[in-house]
N, C-alpha and C positions, 0 to 999 in steps of 0.2 A: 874771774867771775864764775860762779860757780851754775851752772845750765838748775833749771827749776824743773821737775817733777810736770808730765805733759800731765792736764788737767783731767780727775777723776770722772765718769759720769756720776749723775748725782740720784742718790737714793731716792725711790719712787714716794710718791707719800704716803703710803702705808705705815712708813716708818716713823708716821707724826702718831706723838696721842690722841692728840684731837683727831685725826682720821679712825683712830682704830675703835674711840670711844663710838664713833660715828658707823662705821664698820660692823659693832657688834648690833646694832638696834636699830639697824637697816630694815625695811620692811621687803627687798625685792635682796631674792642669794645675788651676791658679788663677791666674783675670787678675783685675786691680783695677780698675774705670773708675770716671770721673766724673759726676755726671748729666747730661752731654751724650753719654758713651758712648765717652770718651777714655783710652787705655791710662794709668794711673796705674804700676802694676805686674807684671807675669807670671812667675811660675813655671819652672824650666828646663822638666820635664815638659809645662809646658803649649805651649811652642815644639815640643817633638819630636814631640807628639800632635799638630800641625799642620804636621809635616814641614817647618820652621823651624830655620836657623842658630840655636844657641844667643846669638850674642851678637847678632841682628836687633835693630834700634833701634825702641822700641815705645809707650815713652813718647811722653804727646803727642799721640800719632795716634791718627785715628777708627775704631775697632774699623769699621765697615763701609768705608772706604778700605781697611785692611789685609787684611777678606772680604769684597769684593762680593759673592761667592757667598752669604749667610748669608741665607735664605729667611723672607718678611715673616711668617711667624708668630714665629721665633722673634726680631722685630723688636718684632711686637705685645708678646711675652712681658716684652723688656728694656723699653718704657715704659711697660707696666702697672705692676715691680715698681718701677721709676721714680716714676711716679704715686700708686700705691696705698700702698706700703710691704711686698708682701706678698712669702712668701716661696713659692718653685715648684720641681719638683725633678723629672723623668722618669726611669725606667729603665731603656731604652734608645731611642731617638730617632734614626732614619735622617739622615745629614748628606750629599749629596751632595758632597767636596771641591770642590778648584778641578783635581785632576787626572781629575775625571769619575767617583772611586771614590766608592761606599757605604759610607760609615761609623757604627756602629752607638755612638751618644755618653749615656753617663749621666751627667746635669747636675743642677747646683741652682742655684738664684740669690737672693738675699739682696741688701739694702740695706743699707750703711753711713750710719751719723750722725754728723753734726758734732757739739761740743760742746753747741751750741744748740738739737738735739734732730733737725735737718732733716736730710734726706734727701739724701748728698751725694753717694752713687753705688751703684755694686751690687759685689759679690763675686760672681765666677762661679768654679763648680767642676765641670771637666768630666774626665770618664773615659771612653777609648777603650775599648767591650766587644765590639768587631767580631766577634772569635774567641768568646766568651763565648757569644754569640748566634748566630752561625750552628754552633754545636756545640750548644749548645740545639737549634736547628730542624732539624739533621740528626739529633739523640735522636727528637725528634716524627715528625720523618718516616718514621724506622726504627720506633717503636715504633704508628704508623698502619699501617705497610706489615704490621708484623707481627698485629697486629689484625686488617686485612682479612684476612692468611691465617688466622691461628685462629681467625676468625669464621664465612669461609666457605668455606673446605676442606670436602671431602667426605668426608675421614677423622675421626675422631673425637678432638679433643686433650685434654688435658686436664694441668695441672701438681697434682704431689702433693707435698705432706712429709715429711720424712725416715719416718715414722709412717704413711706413707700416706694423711691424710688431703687429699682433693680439696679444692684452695685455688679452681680456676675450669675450669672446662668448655666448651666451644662447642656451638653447636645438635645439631651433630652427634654429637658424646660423647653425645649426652642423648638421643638419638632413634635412636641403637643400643643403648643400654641400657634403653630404653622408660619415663625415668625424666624429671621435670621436673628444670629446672638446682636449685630450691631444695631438691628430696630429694637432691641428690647433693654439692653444696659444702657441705662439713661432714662426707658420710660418710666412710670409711675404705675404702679402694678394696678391704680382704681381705672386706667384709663382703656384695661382691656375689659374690666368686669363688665356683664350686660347690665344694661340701664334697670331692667327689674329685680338685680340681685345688686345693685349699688349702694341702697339705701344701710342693707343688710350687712355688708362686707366694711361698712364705714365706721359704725356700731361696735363691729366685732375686732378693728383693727384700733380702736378709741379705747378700748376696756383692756387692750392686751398692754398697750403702753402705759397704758393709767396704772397699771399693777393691778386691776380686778383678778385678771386671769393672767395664766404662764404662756396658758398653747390654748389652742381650738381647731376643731376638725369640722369641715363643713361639705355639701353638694352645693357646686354654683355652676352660675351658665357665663361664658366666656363668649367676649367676639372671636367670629372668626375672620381668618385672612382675608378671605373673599364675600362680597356684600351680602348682607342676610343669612350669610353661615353662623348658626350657634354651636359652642362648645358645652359638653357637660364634663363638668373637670373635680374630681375630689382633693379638694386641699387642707393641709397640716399647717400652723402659722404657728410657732414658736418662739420666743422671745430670747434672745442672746447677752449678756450682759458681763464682757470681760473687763477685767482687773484694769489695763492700760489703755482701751481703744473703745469709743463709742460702741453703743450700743447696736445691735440689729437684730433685724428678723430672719428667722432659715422659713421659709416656703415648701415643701413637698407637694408634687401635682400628683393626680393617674387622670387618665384619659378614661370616662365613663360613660361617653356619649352612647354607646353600641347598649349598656346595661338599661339606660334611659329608655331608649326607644322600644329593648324589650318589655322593659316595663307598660311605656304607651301602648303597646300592642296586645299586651295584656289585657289591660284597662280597655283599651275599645272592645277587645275579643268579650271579657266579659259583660261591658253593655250592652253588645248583640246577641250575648247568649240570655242576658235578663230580658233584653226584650222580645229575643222570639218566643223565648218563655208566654211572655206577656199574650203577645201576639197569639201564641197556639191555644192559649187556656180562652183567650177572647174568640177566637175563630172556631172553637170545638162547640165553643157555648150557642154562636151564631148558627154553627152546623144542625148542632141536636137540636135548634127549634126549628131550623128548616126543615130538616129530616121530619119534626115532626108535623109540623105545619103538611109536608108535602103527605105522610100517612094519612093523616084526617081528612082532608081534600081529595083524595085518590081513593080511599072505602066509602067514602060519601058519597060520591058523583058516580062510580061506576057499580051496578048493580050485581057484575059477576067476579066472583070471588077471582077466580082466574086471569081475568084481563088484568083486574085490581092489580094482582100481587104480580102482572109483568110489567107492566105503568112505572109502579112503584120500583119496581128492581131496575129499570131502565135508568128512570131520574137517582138512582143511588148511584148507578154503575157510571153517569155522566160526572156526580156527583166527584165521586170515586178517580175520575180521569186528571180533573183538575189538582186534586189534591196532591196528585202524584208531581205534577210538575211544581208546585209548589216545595213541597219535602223534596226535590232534587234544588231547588234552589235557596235552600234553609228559608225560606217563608218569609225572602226579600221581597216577591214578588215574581210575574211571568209577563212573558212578550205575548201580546192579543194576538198576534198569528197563531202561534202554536197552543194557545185556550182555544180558538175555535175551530185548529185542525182538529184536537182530541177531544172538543164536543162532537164534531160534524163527522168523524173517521167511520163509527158506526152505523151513520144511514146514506154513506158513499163512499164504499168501501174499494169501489173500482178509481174513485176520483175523478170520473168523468161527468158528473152531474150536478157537484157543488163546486163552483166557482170563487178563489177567497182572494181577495187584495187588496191593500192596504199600505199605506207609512207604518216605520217600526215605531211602536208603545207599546210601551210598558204598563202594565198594570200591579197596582200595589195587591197584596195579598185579598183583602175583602172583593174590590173589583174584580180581580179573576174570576173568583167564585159567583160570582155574580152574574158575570158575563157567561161564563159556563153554561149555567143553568137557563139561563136566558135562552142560550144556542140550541139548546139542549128542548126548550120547550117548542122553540121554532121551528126545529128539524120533528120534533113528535107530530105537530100538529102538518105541517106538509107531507109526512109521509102517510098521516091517517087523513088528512082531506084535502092535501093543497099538492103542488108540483111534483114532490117524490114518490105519491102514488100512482104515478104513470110512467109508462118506459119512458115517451119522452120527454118528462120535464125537467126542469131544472130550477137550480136556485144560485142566484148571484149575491153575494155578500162584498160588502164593500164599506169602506171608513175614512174618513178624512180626519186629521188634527191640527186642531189651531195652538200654537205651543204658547204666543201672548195671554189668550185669555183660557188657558186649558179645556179646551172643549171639543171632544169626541163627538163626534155623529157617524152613526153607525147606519147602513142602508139593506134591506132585505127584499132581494127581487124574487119573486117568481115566476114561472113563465111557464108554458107548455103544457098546465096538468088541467082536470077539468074547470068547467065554469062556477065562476067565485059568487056566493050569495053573504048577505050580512046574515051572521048567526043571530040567532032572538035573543040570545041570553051571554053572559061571559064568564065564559068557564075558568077552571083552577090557572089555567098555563096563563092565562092574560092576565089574572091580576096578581099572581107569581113575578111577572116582568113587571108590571107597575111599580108592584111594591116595593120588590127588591132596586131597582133604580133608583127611586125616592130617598129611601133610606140608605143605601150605601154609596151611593152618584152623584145623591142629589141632582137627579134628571128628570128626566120624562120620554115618553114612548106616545108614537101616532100612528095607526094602523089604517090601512085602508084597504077593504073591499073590495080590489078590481075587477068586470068580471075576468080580464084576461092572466090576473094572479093578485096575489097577496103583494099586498108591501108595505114595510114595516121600518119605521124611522126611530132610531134612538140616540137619545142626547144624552150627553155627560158630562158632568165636571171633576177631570182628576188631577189630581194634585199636583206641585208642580214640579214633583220630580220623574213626572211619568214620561 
């Protein structure tokens, strides 16, 4: 009996046509080796992905003869799946060529068996993803770069949904609207706008998705975190519209509240400047006809030139006193104490003869002047006939105010000086006070005769922010 030939292993199937027709018009490189790592079969693909003549002669040859370049891990890789039988497969795998480029390679590698069950070489399948991956790594890079700016830009960004609702926010978004990021991704961006800019912002977010408009830039007021806090917030609303994923809005805030209120403050500054305006050009006009009122009345009545023109100088220089306090207070007005100190300073210079006391009021610019000249006539007429022409007289001044129905009463005592008769006639200084009351008070004055002094009652209505 003659012993048989122990049984050959069996050609891999490269060695078929139908595999090699298969082989050549493969769309992914496949080499076939043997387990010493010898070209059995390759791929057309797999020659072009190694910048290889398609008809390079391959068979036969030691995969590392044909790439000495081929770096000893993926060495260790081919004799482990050699050794082991296992299968290995990366997704993309940096391959230095043999022309010095970086090539980014997705591989698998597998074992073939013989009939007999043994391990008789490998299947490798490689895929050039060069471009694959460095268009990956410039998305990453772009969408790092774009990170660090919507992280930490100093403007506030924030993307929204067609609805408005806030999909993501930066620190900043979050810390001009005084709100933590988790109260704000989720809300609806119309639910912070204030109720008198909602109408506006509803308009303006209706026209950007309709397609009217791309973007819009606006001044709006925002709730604040805490009750009755307004924001003044400048925002940019853009429209986003990519290729693969719904559409949204990019938000840009700045925080303008501080620009705001200098502007308010402008704005009142210059309504107070038009109206002291107002006020001075009204109060010069009321002066020159007092002023002159008070000339004609003082050359008239007094027959000597000389008393005349100290009369006259006196009631200018009273005049004169009030004004000052007024131009230190830009001609908001003055406190009645210090109008009737700097009428009355002049004919009780010691302080010990006019007595002044009263609650604090306020007088508006015309009642100061008013009241001045008023003091101003009281203290003339006591110093020429009544208590301050004697060492020991005196004079008490005194005021009470009703702040319900605004109403001044003002009291003028005298005491101490000679015996008081009714005058026959009424001179300039009386109906000076009358007048001036009437017309800028709307008051009245009541004098009385005593013989032991003068006393004198004035009423007034002043406004009710005196």
């Amino acid at each position: 009996m003659i012993d048989k030939a122990p049984p050959q292993p069996s050609a891999p199937m490269a060695s078929s046509p139908s595999v090699t027709t298969a082989l050549k018009h493969a769309p992914l490189g496949i080499a076939i080796f043997d387990n010493q790592m010898r070209y059995l079969a390759a791929s057309s693909r797999y020659l072009t992905d190694q910048d290889m003549a398609p008809d390079v002669p391959l068979i036969g040859r030691l995969h590392y003869d044909v790439f000495p370049e081929v770096p000893q891990k993926w060495r260790d890789l081919h004799a482990r799946v050699l050794a082991e039988g296992v299968e290995l497969r990366h997704d993309g795998d940096p391959y230095l060529d043999r022309h010095g480029r970086t090539e980014w390679i997705r591989w698998s590698m597998a074992p073939w068996r013989t009939d007999g069950g043994e391990i008789g070489g490998l299947v490798l399948y490689t895929e050039v993803v060069t471009a694959g991956v460095l268009a990956r790594r410039a998305l990453e890079a772009a969408e790092a770069r774009y990170r660090a700016v919507f992280d930490q830009t100093a403007m506030g960004v924030a993307r929204l949904t067609e609805d408005g609702t806030i999909l993501e926010a930066n620190d900043s978004f979050c810390a001009i609207l005084r709100r933590a990021r988790d109260q704000l991704v989720g809300t609806r961006m119309a639910a912070l706008v204030h109720d008198e800019d909602l109408g506006k912002a509803i308009a303006d977010g209706q026209a950007l998705w309709a397609g009217e408009i791309n973007t819009y830039a606006a001044d709006r007021r925002f709730i604040g975190a805490t009750p009755g806090e307004t924001l003044w917030l400048n925002l940019t609303v853009s429209k986003v519209s990519p290729a693969e994923e719904p559409p949204y809005a990019v938000v840009i805030l700045s925080d303008i509240s501080h620009r705001k209120q200098a502007e308010g403050a402008q704005q009142h500054h210059q309504a107070q400047l038009r109206l002291l305006i107002n006020e001075l050009n009204h109060r010069v006009k009321n002066t020159l006809a007092t002023v002159q009122s008070m000339a004609a009345q003082t050359l008239r009545n007094e027959p000597s030139p000389t008393a005349a023109f100290e009369k006259f100088e006196a009631r200018l220089m009273g005049l004169s006193g009030v004004h000052d306090i007024l131009t230190r207070e830009s001609w908001h007005g003055a406190p009645l104490r210090e109008v009737a100190e700097r009428a009355l300073r002049p004919f009780d210079e010691a302080g010990a003869r006019v007595d002044i006391s009263g609650p604090s009021v306020r007088l508006q610019p015309g009642g100061a002047l008013t009241m001045a000249l008023i003091f101003h006539e009281l203290a003339t007429n006591a110093l020429k006939y009544g208590a301050l022409s004697t060492a020991g007289g005196r004079v008490r001044l005194s005021w009470t105010y009703d702040p319900d129905a605004h109403l001044l009463e003002c009291r003028w005592i005298e005491t101490g000086g000679p015996l008081v008769k009714s005058p026959t006639r009424k001179g300039f200084g009386s109906r000076l006070i009358e007048r001036s009351l009437r017309g800028e008070l709307n008051g009245s004055t009541n004098v009385e005769y005593l013989p032991e002094g003068l006393r004198c009652t004035l009423h007034a209505h002043l406004p009710d922010r005196a």
